[in-house]
mmCIF file of the N, C-alpha and C atoms, coordinates in Angstrom:
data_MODEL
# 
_entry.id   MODEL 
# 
loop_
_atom_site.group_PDB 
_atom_site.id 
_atom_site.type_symbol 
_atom_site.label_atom_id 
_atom_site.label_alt_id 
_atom_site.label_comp_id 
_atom_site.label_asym_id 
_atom_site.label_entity_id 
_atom_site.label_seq_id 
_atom_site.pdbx_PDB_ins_code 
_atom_site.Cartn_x 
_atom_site.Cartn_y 
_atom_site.Cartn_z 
_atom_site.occupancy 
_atom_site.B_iso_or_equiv 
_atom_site.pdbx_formal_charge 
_atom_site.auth_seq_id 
_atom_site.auth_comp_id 
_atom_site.auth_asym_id 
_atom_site.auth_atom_id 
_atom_site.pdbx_PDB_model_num 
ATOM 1   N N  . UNK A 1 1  ? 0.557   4.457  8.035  1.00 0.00 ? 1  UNK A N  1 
ATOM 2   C CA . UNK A 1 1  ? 1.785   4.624  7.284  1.00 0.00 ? 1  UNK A CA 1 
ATOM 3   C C  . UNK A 1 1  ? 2.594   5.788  7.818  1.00 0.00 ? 1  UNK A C  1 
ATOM 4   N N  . UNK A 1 2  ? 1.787   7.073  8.237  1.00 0.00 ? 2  UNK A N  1 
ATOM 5   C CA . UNK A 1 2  ? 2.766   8.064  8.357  1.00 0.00 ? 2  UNK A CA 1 
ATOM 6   C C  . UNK A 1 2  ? 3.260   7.550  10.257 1.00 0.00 ? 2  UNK A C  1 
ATOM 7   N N  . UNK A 1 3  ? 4.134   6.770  10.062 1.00 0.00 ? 3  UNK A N  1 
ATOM 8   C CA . UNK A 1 3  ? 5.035   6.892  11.772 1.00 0.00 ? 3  UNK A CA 1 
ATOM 9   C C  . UNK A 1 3  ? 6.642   6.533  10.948 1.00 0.00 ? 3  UNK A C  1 
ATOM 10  N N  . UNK A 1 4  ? 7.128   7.420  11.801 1.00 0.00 ? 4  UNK A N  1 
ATOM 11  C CA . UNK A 1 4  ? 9.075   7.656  12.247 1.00 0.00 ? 4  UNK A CA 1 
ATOM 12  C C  . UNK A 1 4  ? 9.392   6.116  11.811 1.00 0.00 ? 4  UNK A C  1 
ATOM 13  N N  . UNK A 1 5  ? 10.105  5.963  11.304 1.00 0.00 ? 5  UNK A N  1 
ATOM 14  C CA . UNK A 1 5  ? 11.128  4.570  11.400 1.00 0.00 ? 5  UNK A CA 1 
ATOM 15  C C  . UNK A 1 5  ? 12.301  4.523  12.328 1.00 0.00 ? 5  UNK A C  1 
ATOM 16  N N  . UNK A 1 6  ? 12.500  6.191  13.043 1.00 0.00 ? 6  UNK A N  1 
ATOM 17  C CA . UNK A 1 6  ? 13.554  6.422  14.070 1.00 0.00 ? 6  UNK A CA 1 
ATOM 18  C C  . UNK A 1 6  ? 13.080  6.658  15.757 1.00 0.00 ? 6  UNK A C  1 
ATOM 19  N N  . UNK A 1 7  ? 12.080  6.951  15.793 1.00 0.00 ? 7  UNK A N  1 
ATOM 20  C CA . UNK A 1 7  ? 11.524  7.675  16.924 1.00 0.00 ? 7  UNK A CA 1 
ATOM 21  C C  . UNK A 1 7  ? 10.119  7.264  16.949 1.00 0.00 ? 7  UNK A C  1 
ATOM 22  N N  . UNK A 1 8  ? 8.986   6.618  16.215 1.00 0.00 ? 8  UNK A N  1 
ATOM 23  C CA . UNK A 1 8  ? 7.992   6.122  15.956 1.00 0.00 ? 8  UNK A CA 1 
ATOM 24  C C  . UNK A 1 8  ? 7.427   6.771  16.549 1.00 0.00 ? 8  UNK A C  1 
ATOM 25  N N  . UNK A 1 9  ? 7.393   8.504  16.102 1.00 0.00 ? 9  UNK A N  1 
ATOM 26  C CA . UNK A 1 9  ? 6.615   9.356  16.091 1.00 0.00 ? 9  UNK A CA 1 
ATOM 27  C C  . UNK A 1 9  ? 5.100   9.091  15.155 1.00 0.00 ? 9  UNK A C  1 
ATOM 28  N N  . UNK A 1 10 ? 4.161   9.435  15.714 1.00 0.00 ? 10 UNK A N  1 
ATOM 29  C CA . UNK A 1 10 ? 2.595   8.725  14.112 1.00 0.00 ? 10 UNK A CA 1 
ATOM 30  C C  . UNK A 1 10 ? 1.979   9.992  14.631 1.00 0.00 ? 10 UNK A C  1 
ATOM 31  N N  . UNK A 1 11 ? 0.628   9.885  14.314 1.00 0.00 ? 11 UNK A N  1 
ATOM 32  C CA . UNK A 1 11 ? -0.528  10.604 13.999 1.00 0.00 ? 11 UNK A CA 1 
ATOM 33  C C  . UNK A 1 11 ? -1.043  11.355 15.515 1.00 0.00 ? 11 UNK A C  1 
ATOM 34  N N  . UNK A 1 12 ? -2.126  12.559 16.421 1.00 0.00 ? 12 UNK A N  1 
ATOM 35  C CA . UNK A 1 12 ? -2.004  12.686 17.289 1.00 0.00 ? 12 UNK A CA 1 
ATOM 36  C C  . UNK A 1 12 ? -3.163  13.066 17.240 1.00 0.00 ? 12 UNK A C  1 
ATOM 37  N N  . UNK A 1 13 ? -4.011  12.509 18.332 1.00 0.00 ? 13 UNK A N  1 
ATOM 38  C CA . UNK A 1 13 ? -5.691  12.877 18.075 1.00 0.00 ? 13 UNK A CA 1 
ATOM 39  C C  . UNK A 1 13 ? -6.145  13.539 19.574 1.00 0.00 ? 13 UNK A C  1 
ATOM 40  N N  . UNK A 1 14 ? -7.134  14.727 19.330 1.00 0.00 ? 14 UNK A N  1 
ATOM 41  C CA . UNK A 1 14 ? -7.920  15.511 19.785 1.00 0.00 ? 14 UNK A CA 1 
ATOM 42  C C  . UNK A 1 14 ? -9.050  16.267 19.409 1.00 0.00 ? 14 UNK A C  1 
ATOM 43  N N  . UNK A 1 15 ? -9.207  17.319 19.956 1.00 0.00 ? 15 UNK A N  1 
ATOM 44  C CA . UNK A 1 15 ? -10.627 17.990 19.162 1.00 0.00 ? 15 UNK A CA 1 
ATOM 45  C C  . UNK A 1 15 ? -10.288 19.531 19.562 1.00 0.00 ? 15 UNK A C  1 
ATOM 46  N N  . UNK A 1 16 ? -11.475 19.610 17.909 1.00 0.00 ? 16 UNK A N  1 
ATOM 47  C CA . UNK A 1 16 ? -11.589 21.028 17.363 1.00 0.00 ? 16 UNK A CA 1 
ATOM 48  C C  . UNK A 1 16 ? -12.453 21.059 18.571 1.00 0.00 ? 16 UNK A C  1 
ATOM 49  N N  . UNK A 1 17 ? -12.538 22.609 18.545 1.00 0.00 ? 17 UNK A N  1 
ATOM 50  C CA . UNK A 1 17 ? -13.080 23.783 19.705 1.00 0.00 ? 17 UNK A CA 1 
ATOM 51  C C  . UNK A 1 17 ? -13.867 24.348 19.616 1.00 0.00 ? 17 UNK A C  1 
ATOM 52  N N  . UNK A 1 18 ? -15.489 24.580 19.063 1.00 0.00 ? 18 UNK A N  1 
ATOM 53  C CA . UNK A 1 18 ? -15.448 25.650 18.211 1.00 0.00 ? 18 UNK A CA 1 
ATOM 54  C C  . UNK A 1 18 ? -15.588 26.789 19.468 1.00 0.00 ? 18 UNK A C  1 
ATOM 55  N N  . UNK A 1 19 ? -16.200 28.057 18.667 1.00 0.00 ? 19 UNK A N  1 
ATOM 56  C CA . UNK A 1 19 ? -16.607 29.344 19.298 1.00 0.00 ? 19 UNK A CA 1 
ATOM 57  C C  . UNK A 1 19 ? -17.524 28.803 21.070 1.00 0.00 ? 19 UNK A C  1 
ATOM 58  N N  . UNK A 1 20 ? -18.555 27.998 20.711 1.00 0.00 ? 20 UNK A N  1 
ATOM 59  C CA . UNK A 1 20 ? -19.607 27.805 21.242 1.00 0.00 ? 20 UNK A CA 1 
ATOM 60  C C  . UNK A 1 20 ? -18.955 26.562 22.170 1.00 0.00 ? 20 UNK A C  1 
ATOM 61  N N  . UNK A 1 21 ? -17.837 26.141 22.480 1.00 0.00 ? 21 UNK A N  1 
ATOM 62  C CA . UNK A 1 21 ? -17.429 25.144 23.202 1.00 0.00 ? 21 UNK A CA 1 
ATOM 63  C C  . UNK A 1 21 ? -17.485 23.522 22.445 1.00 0.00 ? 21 UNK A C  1 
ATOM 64  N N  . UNK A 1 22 ? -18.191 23.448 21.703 1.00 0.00 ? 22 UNK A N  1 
ATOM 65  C CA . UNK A 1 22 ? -18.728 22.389 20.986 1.00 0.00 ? 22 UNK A CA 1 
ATOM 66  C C  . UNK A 1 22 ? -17.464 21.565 20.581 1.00 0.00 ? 22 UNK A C  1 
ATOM 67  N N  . UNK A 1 23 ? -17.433 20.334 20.763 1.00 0.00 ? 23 UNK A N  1 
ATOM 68  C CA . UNK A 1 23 ? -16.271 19.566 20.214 1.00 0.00 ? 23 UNK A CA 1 
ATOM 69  C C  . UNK A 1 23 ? -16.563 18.771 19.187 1.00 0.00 ? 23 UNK A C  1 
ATOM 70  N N  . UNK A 1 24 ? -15.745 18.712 18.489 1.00 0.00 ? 24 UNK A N  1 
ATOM 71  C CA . UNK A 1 24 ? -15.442 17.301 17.625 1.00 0.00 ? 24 UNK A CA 1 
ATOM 72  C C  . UNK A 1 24 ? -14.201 16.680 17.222 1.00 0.00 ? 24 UNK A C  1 
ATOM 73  N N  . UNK A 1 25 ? -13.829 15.681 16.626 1.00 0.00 ? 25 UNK A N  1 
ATOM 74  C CA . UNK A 1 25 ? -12.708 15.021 16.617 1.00 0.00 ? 25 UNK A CA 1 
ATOM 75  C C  . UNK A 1 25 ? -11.686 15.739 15.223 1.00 0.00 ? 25 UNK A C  1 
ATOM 76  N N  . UNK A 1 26 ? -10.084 15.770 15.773 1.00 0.00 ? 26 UNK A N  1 
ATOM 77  C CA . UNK A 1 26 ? -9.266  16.392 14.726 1.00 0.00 ? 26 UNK A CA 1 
ATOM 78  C C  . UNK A 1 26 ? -8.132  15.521 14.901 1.00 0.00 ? 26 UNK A C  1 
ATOM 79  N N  . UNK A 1 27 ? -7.410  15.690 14.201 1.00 0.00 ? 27 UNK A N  1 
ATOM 80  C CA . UNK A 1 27 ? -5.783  14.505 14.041 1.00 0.00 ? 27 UNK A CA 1 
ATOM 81  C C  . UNK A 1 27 ? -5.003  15.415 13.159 1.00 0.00 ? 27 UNK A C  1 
ATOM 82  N N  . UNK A 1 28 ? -3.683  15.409 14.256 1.00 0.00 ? 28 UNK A N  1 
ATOM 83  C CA . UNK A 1 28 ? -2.292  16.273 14.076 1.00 0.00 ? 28 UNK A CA 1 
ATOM 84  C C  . UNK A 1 28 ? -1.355  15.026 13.392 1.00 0.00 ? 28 UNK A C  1 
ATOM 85  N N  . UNK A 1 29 ? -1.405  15.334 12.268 1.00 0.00 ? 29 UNK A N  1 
ATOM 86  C CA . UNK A 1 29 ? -0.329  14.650 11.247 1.00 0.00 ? 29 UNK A CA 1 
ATOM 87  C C  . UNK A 1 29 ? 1.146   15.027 11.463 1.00 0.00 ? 29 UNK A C  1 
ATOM 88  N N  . UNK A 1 30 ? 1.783   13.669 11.572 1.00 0.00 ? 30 UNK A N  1 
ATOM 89  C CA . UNK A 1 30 ? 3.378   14.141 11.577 1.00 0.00 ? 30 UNK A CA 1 
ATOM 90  C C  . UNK A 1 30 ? 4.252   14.302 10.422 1.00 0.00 ? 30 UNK A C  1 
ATOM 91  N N  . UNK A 1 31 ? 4.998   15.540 10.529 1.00 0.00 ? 31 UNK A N  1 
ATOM 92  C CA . UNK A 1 31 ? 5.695   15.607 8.970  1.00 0.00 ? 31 UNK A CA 1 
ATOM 93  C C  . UNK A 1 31 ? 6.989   14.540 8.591  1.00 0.00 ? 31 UNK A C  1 
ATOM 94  N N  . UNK A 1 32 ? 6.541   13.627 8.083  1.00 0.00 ? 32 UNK A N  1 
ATOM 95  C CA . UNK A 1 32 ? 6.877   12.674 7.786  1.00 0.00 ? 32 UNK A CA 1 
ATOM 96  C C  . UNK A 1 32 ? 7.496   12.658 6.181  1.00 0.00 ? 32 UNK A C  1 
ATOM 97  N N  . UNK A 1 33 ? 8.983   12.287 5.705  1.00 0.00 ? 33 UNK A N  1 
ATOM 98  C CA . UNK A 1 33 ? 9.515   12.253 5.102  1.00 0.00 ? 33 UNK A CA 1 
ATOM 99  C C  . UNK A 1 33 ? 9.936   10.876 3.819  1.00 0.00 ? 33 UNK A C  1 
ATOM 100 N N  . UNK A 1 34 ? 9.846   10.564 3.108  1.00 0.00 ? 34 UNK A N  1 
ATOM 101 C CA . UNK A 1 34 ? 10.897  9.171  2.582  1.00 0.00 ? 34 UNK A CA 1 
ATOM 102 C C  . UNK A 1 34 ? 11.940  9.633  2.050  1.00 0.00 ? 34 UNK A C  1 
ATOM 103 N N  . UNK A 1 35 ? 13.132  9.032  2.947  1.00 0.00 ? 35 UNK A N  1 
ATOM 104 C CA . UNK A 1 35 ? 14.346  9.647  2.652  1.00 0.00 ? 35 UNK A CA 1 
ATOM 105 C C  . UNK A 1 35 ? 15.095  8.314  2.481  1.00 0.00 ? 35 UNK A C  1 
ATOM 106 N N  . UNK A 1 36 ? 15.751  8.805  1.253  1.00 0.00 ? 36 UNK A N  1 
ATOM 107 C CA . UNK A 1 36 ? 17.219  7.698  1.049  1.00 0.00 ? 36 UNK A CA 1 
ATOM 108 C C  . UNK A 1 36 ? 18.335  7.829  2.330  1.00 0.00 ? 36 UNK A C  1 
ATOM 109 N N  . UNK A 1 37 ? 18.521  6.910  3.605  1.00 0.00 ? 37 UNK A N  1 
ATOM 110 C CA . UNK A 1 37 ? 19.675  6.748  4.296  1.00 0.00 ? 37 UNK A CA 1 
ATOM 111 C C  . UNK A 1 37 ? 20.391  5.453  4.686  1.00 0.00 ? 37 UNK A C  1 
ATOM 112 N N  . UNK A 1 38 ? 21.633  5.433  5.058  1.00 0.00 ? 38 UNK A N  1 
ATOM 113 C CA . UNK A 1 38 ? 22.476  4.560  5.356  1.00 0.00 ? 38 UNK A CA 1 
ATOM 114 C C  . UNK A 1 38 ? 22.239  3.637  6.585  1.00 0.00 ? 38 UNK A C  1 
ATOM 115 N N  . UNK A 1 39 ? 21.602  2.510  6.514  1.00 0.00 ? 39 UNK A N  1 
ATOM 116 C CA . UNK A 1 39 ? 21.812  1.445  7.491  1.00 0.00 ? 39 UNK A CA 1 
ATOM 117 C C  . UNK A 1 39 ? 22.405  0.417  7.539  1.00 0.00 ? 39 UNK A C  1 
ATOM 118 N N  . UNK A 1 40 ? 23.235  0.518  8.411  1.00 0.00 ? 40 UNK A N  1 
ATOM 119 C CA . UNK A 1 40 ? 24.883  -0.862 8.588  1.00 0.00 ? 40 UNK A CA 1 
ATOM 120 C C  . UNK A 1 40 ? 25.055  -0.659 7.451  1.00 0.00 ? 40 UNK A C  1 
ATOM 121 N N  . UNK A 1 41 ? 25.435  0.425  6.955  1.00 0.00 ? 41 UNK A N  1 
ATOM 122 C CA . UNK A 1 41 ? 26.502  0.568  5.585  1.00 0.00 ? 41 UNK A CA 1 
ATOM 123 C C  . UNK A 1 41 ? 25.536  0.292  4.204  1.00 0.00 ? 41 UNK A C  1 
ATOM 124 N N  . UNK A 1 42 ? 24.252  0.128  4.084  1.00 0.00 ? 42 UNK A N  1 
ATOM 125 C CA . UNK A 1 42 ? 23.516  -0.467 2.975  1.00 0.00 ? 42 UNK A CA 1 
ATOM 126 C C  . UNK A 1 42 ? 22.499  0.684  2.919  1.00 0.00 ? 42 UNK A C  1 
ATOM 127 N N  . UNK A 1 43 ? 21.885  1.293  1.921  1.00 0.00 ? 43 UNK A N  1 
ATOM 128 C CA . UNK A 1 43 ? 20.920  2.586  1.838  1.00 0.00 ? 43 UNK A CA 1 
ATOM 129 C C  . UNK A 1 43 ? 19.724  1.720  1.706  1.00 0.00 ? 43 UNK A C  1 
ATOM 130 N N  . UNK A 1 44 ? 18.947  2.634  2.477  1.00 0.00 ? 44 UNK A N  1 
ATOM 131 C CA . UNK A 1 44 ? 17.779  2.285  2.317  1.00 0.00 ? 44 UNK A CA 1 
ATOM 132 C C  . UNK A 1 44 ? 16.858  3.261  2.393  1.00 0.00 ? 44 UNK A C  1 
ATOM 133 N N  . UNK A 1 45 ? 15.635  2.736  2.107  1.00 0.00 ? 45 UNK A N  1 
ATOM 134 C CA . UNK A 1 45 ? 14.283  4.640  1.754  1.00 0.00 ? 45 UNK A CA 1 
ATOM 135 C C  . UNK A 1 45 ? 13.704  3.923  3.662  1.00 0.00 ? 45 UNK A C  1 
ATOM 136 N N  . UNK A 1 46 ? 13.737  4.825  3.970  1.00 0.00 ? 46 UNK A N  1 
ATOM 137 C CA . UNK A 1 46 ? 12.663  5.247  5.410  1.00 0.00 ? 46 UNK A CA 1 
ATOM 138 C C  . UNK A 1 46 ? 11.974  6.124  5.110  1.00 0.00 ? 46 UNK A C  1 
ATOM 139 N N  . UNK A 1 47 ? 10.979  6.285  6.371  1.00 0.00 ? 47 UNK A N  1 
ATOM 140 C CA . UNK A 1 47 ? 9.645   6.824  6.247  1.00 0.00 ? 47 UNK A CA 1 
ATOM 141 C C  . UNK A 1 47 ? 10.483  7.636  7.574  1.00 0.00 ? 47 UNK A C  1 
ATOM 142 N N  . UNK A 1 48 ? 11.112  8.810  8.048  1.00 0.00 ? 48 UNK A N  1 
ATOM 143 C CA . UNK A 1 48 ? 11.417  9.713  8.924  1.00 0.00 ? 48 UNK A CA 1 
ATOM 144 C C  . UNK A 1 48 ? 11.058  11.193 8.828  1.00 0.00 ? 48 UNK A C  1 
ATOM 145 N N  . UNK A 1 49 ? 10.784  11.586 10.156 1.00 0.00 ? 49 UNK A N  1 
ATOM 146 C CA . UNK A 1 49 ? 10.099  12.529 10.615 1.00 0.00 ? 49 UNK A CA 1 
ATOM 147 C C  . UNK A 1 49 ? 11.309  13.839 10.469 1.00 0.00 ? 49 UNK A C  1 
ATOM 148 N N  . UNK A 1 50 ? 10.836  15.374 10.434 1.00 0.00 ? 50 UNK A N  1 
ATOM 149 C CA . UNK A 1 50 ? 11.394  15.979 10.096 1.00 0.00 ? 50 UNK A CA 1 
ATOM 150 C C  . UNK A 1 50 ? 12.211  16.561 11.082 1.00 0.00 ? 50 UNK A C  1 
ATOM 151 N N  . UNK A 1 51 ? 11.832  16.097 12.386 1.00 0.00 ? 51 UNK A N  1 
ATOM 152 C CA . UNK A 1 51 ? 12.640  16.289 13.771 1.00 0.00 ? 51 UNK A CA 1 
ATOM 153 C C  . UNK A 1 51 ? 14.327  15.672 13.733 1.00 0.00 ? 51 UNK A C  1 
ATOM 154 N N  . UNK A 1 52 ? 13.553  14.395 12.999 1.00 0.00 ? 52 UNK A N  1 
ATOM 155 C CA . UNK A 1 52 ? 15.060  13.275 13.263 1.00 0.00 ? 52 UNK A CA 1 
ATOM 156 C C  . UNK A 1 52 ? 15.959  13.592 12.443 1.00 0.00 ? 52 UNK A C  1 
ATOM 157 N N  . UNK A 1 53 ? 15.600  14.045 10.946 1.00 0.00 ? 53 UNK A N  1 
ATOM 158 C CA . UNK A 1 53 ? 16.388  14.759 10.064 1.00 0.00 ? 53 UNK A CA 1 
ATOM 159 C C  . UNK A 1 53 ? 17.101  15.944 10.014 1.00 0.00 ? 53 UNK A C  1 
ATOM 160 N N  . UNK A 1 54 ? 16.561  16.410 10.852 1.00 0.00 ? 54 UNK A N  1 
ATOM 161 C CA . UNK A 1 54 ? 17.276  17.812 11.766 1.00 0.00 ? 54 UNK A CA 1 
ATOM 162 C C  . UNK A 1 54 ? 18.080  17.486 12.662 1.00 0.00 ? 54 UNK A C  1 
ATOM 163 N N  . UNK A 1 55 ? 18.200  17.034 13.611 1.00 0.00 ? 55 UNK A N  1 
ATOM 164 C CA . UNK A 1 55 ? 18.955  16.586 14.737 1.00 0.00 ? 55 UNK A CA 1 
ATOM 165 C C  . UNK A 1 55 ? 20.377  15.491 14.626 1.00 0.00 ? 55 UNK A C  1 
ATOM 166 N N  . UNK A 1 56 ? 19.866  15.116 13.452 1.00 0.00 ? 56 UNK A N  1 
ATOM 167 C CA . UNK A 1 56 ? 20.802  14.215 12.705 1.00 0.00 ? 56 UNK A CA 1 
ATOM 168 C C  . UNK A 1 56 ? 20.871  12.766 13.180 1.00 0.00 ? 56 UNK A C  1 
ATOM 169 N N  . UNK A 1 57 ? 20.182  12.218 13.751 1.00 0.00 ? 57 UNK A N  1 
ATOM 170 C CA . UNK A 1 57 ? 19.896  10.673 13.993 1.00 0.00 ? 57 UNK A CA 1 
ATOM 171 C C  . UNK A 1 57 ? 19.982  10.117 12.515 1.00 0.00 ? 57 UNK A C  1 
ATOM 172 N N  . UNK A 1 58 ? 19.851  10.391 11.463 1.00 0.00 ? 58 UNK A N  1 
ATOM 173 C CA . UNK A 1 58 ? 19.706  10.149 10.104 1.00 0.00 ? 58 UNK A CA 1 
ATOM 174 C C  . UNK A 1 58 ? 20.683  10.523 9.326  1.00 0.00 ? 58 UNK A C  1 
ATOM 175 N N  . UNK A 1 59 ? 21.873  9.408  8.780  1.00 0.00 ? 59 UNK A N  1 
ATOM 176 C CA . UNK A 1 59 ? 22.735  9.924  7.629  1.00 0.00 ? 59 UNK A CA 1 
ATOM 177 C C  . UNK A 1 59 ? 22.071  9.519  6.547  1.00 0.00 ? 59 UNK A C  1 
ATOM 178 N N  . UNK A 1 60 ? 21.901  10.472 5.710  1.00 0.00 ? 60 UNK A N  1 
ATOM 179 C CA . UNK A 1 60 ? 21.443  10.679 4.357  1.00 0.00 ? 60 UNK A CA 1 
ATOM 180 C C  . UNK A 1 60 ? 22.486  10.258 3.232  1.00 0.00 ? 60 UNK A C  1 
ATOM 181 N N  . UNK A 1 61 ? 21.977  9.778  2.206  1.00 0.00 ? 61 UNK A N  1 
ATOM 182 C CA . UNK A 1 61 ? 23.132  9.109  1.177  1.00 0.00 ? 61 UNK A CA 1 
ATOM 183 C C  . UNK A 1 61 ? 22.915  10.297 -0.362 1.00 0.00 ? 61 UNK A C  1 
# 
């Protein structure tokens, strides 16, 4: 669920580190929004990332 409806930015997987070199698995969540905006003139709720909402790819209603 959490990916961009603008940029289909999602989820980002790697691994924790510890002290001792030791790995295991971690996942970088994207800050992901539901925002009321305007498509072809009709509002609608998207699921957008907080990049796209900044930059303004996204008119907000």
């Amino acid at each position: 669920m959490a990916k961009c409806s603008v940029c289909g930015k999602s989820v980002h997987f790697g691994n924790n580190v510890s002290h001792s070199h030791k790995k295991t698995n971690r996942m970088w969540k994207s800050n992901i929004k539901r925002v009321r905006c305007k498509v072809n003139g009709v509002s609608k709720r998207l699921y957008v990332c907080t990049r796209c909402l900044k930059s303004g790819k996204v008119e907000r209603v």
